[in-house]
C-alpha positions as CSV (number, residue, x, y, z in Angstrom):
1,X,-39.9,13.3,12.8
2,X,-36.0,12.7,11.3
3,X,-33.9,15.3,10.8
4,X,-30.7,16.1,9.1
5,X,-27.3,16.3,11.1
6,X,-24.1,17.2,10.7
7,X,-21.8,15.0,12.8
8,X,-18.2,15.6,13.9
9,X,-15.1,14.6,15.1
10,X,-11.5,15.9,16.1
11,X,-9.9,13.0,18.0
12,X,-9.0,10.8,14.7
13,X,-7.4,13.0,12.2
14,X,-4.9,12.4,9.4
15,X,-5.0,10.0,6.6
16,X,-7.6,7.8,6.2
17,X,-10.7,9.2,8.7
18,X,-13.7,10.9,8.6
19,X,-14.2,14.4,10.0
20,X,-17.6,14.8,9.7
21,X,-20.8,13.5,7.3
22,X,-24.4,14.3,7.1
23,X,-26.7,11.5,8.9
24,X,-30.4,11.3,9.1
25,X,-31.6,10.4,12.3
26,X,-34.5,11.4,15.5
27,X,-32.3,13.1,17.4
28,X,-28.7,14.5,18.3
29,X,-28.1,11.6,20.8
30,X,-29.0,9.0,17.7
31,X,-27.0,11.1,15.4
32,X,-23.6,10.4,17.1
33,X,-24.5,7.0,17.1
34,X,-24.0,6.9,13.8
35,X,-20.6,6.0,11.9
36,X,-20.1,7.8,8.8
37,X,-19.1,4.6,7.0
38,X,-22.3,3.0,7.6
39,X,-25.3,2.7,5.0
40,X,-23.8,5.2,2.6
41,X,-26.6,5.5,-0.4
42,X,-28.4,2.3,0.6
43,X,-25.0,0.4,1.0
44,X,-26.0,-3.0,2.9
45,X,-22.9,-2.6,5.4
46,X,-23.9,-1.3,8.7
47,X,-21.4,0.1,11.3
48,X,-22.4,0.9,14.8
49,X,-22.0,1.8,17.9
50,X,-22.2,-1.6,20.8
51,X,-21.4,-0.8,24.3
52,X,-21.1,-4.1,25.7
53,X,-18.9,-5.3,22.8
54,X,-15.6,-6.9,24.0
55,X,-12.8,-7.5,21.5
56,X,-10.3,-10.1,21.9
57,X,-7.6,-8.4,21.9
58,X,-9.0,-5.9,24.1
59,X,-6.9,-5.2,27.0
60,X,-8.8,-6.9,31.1
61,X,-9.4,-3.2,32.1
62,X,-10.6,-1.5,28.8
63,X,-14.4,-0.8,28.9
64,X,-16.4,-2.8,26.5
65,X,-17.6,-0.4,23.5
66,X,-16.3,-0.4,19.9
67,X,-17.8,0.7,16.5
68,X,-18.7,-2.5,14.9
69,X,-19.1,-3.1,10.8
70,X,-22.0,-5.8,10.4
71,X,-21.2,-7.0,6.8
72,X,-23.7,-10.0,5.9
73,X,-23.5,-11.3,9.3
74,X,-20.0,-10.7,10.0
75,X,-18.7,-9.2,12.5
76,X,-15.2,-7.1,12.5
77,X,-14.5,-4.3,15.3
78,X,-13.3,-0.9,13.2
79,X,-11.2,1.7,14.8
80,X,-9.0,4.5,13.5
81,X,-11.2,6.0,11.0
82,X,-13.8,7.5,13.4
83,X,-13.8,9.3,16.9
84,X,-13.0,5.8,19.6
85,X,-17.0,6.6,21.0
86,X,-19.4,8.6,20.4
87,X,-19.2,10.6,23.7
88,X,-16.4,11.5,20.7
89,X,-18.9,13.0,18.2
90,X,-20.8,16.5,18.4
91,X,-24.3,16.2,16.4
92,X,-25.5,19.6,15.1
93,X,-29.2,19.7,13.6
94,X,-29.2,21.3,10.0
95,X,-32.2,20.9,9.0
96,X,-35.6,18.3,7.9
97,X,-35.4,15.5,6.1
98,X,-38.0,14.2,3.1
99,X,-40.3,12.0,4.4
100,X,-38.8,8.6,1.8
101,X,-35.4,8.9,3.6
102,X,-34.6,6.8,6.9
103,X,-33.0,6.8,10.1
104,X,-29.1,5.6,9.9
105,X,-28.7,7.2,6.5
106,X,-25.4,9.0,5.4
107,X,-26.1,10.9,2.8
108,X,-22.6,12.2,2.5
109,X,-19.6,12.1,4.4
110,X,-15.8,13.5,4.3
111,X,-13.1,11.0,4.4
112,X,-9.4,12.5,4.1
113,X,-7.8,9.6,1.9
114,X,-3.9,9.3,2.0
């Protein structure tokens, strides 16, 4: 069964993040999987969580891990917006979801512009 969560963050703050956004998903460990950019009202761009990405410009002893934005097949690592991982992100259940929405959905989310 989905359910509706409220995910979170404190570790990216300021101008331009997210703090937090309502997600559909299975469970709280799928929830914070989630980046609050991703599929917003059926929008084709996906961002997620890969653990065994490695950026270029990543550093020899960084772990592999970044939030990556699929859009139409390519590929761009996204930082700064969102908690670095999702050990990052706190997932509270709020509630049930209707039966035509689907896992990965963000049906709202709070983005601090600047």
């Amino acid at each position: 069964m989905l359910r509706l969560f409220k995910i979170s963050q404190t570790v990216a703050e300021g101008y331009d993040t997210y703090s937090d956004a309502i997600v559909v998903a299975t469970d709280a460990a799928t929830a914070v999987l989630i980046h609050p950019a991703s599929n917003r009202h059926g929008d084709p761009v996906v961002v997620a969580w890969d653990p065994n990405f490695k950026d270029y410009g990543d550093d020899d002893d960084r772990p592999p891990g970044h939030w990556v934005e699929n859009d139409k097949g390519s590929l761009m690592v996204r930082s700064g917006d969102w908690a670095p991982t999702p050990a990052d992100v706190t997932a509270v259940e709020v509630g049930t979801t209707a039966p035509s929405l689907a896992a990965g959905l963000v049906l709202c989310a709070s983005f601090h512009a600047g």
